[in-house]
C-alpha positions in Angstrom: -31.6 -2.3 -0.5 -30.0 -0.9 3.0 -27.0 0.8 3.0 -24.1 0.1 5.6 -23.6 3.2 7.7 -20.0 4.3 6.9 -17.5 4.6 9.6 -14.8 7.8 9.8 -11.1 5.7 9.4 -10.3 7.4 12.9 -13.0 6.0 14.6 -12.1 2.6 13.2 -9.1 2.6 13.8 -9.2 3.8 17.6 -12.1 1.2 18.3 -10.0 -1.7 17.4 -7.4 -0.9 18.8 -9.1 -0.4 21.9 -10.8 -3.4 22.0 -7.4 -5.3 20.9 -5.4 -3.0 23.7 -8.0 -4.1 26.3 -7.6 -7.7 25.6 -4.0 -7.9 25.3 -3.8 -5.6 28.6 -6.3 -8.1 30.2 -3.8 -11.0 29.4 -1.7 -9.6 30.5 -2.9 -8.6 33.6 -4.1 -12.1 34.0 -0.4 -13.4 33.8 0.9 -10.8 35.4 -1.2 -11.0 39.0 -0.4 -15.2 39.1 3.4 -14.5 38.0 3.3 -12.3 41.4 1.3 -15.0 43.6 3.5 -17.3 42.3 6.6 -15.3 42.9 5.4 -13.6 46.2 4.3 -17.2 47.6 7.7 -18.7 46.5 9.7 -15.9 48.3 7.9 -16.3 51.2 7.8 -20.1 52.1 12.3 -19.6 51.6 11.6 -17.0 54.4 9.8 -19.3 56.4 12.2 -21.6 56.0 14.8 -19.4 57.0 13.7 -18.7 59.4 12.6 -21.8 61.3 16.0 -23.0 60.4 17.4 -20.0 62.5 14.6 -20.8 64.8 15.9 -24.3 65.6 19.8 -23.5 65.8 17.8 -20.9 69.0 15.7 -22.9 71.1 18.8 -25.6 72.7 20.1 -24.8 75.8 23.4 -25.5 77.6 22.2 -29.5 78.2 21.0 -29.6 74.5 17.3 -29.3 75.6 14.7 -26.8 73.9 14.0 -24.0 76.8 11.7 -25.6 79.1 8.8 -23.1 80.0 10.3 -19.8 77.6 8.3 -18.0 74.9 9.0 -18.9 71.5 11.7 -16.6 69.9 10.5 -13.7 68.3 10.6 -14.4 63.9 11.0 -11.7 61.6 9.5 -12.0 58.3 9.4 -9.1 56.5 5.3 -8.9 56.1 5.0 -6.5 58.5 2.0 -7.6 60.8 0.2 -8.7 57.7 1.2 -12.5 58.1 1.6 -14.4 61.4 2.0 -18.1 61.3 1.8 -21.0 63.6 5.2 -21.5 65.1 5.4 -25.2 67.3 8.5 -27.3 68.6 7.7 -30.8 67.8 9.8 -34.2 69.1 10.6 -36.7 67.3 6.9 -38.5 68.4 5.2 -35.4 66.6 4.3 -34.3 70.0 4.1 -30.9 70.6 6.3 -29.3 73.2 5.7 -25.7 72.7 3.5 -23.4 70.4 2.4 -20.0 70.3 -1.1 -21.1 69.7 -2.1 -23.5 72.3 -5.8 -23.7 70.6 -6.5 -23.8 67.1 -7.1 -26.2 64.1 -3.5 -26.5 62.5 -2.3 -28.3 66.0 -4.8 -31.3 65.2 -3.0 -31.4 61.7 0.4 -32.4 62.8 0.9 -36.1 62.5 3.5 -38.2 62.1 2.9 -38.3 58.0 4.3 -34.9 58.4 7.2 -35.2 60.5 8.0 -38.2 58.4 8.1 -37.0 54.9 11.4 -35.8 53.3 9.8 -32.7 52.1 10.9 -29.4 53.9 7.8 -27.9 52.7 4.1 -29.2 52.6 1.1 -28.2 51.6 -1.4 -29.5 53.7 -5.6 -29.2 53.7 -6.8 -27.9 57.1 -10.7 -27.3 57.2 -11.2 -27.0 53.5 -8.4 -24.2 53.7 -4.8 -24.9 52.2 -1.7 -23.9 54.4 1.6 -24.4 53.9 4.4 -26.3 56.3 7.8 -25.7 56.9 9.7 -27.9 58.9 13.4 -27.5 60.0 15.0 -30.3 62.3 16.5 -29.5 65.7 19.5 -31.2 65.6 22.2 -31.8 68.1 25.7 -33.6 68.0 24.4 -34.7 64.5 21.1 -36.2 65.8 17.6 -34.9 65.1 15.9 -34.0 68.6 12.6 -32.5 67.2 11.6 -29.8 64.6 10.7 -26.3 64.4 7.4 -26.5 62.4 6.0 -23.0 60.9 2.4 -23.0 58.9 0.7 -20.6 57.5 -2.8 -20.2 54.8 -2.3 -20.1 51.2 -4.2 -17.0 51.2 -2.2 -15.1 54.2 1.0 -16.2 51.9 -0.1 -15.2 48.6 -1.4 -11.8 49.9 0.0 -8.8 47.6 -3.0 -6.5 47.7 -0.8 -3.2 47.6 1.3 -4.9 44.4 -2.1 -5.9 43.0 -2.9 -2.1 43.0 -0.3 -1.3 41.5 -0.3 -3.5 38.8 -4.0 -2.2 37.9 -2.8 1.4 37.8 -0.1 0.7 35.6 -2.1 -1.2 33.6 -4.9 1.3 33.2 -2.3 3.7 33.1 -0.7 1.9 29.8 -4.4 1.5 28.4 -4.9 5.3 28.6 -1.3 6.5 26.8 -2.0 3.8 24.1 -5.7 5.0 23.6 -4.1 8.4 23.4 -1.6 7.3 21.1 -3.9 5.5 18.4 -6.2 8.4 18.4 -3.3 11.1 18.0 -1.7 9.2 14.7 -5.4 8.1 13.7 -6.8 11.8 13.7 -3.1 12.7 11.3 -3.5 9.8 9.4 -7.4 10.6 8.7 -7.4 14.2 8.4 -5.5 14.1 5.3 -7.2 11.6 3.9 -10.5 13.3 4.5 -8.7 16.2 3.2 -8.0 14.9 -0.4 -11.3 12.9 -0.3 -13.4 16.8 -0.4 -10.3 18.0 -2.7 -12.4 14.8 -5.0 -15.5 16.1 -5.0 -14.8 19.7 -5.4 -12.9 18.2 -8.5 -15.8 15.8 -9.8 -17.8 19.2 -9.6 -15.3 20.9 -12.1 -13.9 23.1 -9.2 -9.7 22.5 -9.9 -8.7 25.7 -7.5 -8.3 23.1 -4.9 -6.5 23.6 -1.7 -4.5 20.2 0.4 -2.1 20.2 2.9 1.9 20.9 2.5 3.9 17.9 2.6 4.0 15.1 5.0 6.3 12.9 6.6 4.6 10.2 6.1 5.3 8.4 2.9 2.3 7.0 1.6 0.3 9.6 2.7 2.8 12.3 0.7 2.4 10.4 -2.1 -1.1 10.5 -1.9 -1.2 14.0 -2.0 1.1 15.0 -4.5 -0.2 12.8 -6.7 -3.6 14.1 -6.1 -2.3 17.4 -7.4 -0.7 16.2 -10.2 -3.9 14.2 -11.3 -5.5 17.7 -10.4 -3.3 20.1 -12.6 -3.5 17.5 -15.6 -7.4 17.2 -15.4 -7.3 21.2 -15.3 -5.0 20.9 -18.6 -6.9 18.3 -20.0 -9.9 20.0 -19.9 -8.8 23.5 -20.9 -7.6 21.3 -24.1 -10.7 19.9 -24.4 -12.4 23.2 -24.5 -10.0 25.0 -27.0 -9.6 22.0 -28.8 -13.6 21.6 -29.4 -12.7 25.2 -30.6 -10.3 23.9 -33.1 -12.6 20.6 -34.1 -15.1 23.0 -35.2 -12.8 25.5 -36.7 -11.4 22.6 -39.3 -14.4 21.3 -40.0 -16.2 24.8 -40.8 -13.4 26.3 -42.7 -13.7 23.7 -45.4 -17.6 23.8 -45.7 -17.6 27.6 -45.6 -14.5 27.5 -48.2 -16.8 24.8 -50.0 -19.9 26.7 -49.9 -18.1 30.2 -51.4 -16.9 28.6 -54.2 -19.7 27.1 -55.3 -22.1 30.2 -54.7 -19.6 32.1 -57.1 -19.5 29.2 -59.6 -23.8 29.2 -59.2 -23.9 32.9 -59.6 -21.7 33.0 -62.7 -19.2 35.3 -60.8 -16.9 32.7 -62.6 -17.1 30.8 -65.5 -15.1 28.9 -68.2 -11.7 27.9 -66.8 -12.2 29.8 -63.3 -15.3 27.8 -62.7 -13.4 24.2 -63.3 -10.5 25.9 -61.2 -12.9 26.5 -58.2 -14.6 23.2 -58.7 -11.2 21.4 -58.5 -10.2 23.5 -55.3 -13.7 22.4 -53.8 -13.4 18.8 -54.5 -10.0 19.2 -52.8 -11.4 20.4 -49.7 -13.9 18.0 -49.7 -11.4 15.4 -49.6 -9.8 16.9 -46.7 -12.6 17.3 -45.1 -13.8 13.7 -45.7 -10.6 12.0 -44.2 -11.3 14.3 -41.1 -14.8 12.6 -40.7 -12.8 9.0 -41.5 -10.5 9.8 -39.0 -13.1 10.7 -36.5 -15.2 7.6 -36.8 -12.8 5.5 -36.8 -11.5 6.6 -33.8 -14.8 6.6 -32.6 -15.2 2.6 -33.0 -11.6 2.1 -31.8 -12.6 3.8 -28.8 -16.2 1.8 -28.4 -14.6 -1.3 -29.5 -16.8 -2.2 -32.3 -13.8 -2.0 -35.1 -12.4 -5.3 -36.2 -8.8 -5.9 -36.8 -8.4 -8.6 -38.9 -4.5 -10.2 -37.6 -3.0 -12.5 -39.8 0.6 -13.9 -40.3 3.3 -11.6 -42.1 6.6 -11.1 -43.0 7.3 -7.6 -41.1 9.5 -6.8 -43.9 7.1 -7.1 -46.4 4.8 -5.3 -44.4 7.0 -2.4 -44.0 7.9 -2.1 -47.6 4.7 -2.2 -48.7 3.4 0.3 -46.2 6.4 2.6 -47.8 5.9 2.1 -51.1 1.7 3.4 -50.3 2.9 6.6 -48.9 5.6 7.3 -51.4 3.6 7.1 -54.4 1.0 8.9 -53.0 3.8 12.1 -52.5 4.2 14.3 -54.6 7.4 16.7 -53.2 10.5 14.6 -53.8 12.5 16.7 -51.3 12.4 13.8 -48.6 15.0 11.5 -48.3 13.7 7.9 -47.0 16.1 5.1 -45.8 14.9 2.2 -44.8 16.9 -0.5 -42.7 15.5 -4.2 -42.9 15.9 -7.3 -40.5 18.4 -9.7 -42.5 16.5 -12.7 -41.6 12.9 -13.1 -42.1 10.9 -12.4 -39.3 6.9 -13.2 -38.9 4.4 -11.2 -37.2 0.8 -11.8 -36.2 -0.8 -8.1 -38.3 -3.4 -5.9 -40.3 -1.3 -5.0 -42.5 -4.4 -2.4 -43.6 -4.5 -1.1 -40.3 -0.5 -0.9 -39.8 -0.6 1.1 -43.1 -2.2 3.5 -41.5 0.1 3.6 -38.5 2.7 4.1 -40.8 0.9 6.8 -42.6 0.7 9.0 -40.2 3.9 8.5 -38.3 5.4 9.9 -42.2 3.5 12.4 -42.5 4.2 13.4 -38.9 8.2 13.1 -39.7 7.4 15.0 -43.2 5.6 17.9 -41.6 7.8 18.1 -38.8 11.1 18.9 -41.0 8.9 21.3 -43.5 8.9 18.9 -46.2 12.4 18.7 -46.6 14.6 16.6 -45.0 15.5 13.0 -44.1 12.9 9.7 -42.5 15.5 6.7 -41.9 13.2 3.5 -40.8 14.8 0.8 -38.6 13.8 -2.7 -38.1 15.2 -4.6 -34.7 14.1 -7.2 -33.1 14.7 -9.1 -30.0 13.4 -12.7 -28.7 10.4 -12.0 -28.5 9.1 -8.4 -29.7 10.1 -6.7 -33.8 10.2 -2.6 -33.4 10.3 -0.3 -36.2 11.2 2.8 -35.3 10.4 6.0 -37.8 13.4 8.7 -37.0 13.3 12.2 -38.4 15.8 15.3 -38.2 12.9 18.2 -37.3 13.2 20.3 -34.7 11.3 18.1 -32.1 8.2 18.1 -29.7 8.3 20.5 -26.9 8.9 19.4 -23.3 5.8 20.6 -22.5 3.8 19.0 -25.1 5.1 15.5 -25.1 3.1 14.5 -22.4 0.0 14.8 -24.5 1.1 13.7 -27.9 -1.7 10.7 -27.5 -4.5 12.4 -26.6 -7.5 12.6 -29.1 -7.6 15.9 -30.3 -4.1 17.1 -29.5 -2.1 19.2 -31.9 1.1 21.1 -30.9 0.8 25.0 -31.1 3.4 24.9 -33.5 1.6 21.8 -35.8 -2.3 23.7 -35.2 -1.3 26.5 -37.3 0.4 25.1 -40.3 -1.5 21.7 -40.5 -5.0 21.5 -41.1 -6.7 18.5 -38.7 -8.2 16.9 -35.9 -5.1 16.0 -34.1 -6.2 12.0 -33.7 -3.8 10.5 -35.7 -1.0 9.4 -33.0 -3.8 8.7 -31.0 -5.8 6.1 -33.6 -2.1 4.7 -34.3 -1.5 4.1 -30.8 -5.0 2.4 -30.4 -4.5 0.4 -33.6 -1.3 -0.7 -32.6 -2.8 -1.9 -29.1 -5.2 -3.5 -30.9 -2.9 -5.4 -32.7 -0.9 -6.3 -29.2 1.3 -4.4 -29.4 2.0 -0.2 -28.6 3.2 3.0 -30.4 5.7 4.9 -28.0 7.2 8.1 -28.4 11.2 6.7 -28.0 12.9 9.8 -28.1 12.4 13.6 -28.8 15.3 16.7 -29.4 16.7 19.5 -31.2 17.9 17.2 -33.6 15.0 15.2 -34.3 12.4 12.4 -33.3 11.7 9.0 -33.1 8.5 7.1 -33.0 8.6 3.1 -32.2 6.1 0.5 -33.1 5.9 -2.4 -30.8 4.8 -6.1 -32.2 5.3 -9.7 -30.8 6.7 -12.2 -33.1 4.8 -15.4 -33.9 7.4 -18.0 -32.4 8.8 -20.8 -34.3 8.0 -23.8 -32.8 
């Protein structure tokens, strides 16, 4: 299969908008050159006509005759010597009476048509060449004696070659400072991107000790970057965790087994007997049962997280869910130094839920609140609900999670320095509960965390009554 060769963003970028500066310069180039043929053209025929207008109020004498036998007046028309046109005295016949060209082809194409038509200006085909006519009467006591004709080519009139030049440089001038533009803001767009795109691959390679650039003006491409180094720094966190958490994973599973293995070595080798022996066999079945809901927990986790574990929803009253979710965890307590209030919704209110699975949600949010006040202390449960979403939210009065822990409170594995040293786990139980409850569509959020306690809120969508 080929492979498209890649193309650096600031060569993209300044080819396009090359190829789109050239065509929009080309245009307007294009529009540009006729606007000033049109223009210059324009201008130029209103100077001929000013000037064979001026021409004709000249060439009368004293007895009201053109100048018998004189040289045509001199005409100034501002082109330099670039443009000289045919200047002729015409009477009313189309005859001509004077000229300054005696021979050429524009005298064989004055004809009456001409001298007749209303238009002060004409354009006229002479020899497969276009010229242009301007006619002003000569007029005197209010009668028309003759005209003062002036022609001239199309191409004579329209010539603007210096303008033209002009137009080219400041055309190629503009293409230059735009190319120069694009590839200045392309090259500080790009280089930070390209920046941040090694910062990746140094990362992918487990190198976090990454360096990128300070911040930017630009928006997006700040944003970019810091978030890059916050991805960075919690990836580095992450994996530290990972690494002293593997630490701990091992730790609580060992501890047990060696603890296990002890006691029964002492119980095989009749160190103990009698009383002792049924003492150490108690403490090791104890373990073991610790030891088994740490390999529960795992698994399940485990199929949560490779989607191969059912949850079996069905319809429920959420407060005889809740209750009965309570009422597991309570008998199953020995200390009676917690205080449990529970607050229900007045009205019943149905829920699409596992009630198995939410059980186990519960569980461990309880035991979370239990630990975190030391066993002593008071759990209030809340029901709410809106129009379209029930939460129960489990409060406690602990001491609370760290700032600086609260952002990993879900992640499998986690457990607070505080929590790792009094509480023997594997730190996936807010993590499975916030799984299940996904599972379940709905969430497990932390709501709120302080001094003065913490609260935990389930999230479920009610089955609407239709």
């Amino acid at each position: 299969m080929s492979i498209k060769k890649k193309v650096s963003l600031k060569r993209y970028w300044t080819s396009w908008y090359l190829i789109t500066l050239c065509i929009g310069l080309v245009l307007i180039g294009i529009i540009s050159a006729l606007w000033i043929r049109h223009t210059t053209l324009e201008n130029r025929l209103n100077l001929m006509t000013f000037a064979a207008e001026s021409m004709a109020d000249r060439v009368v004498d004293g007895d009201e005759r053109p100048f018998p036998g004189k040289e045509m007046p001199k005409m100034y028309t501002g082109r330099e010597d670039r443009i000289d046109p045919f200047n002729y005295i015409v009477d009313l016949d189309g005859q001509v009476i004077f000229s300054d060209r005696p021979f050429g082809p524009v005298n064989d194409a004055i004809s009456m048509s001409v001298i007749e038509s209303e238009s002060s200006i004409q354009k006229i085909l002479i020899d497969e060449t276009n010229y242009y006519l301007v006619k002003a009467p000569i007029v005197v006591d209010e009668s028309t004696i003759g005209w003062v004709l002036m022609v001239d080519s199309e191409k004579m009139l329209t010539e603007v070659n210096q303008e033209y030049t002009q137009l080219l440089l400041f055309i190629i001038s503009l293409g230059l400072l735009g190319w120069l533009v694009i590839t200045i803001l392309s090259n500080r767009l790009s280089k930070p991107i390209q920046t941040v795109a090694n910062a990746a691959k140094q990362v992918a390679e487990g190198n976090y000790q990454i360096e990128l650039p300070p911040e930017r003006k630009e928006k997006e491409v700040d944003d970019l970057i810091q978030s890059f180094k916050e991805m960075t720094f919690k990836l580095e966190h992450l994996e530290s965790l990972r690494t002293e958490l593997l630490a701990g994973v091992t730790h609580e599973l060992k501890t047990p087994v060696t603890s296990i293995s002890g006691l029964l070595q002492a119980i095989n080798d009749d160190v103990v007997t009698g009383d002792d022996a049924k003492e150490f066999i108690a403490i090791s079945l104890k373990e073991t049962e610790k030891m088994k809901k740490m390999v529960e927990d795992l698994l399940a986790f485990n199929q949560f997280a490779a989607n191969v574990l059912d949850v079996n929803c069905e319809v429920q009253l959420i407060n005889d869910v809740v209750e009965e979710a309570i009422y597991s965890w309570e008998i199953s307590q020995d200390d009676k130094k917690i205080e449990l209030n529970v607050h229900y919704l007045k009205n019943p209110v149905e829920v699409s839920i596992d009630p198995i699975r939410f059980q186990q949600i519960m569980t461990n949010l309880l035991n979370n609140a239990q630990q975190a006040m030391e066993d002593s202390g008071k759990i209030s449960v809340v029901i709410s609900d809106n129009e379209s979403n029930v939460y129960i939210d489990v409060i406690d009065v602990g001491n609370g999670i760290p700032k600086e822990e609260q952002d990993y409170i879900f992640e499998r594995f986690y457990r607070g320095n505080e929590k790792k040293y009094k509480v023997r786990g594997l730190g996936l139980g807010l993590s499975l509960s916030k799984m299940i409850a996904q599972a379940m569509g709905g969430d497990l959020q932390l709501l709120n965390t302080s001094s003065l306690g913490t609260t935990f809120r389930i999230h479920l969508s009610k089955i609407s009554s239709q």
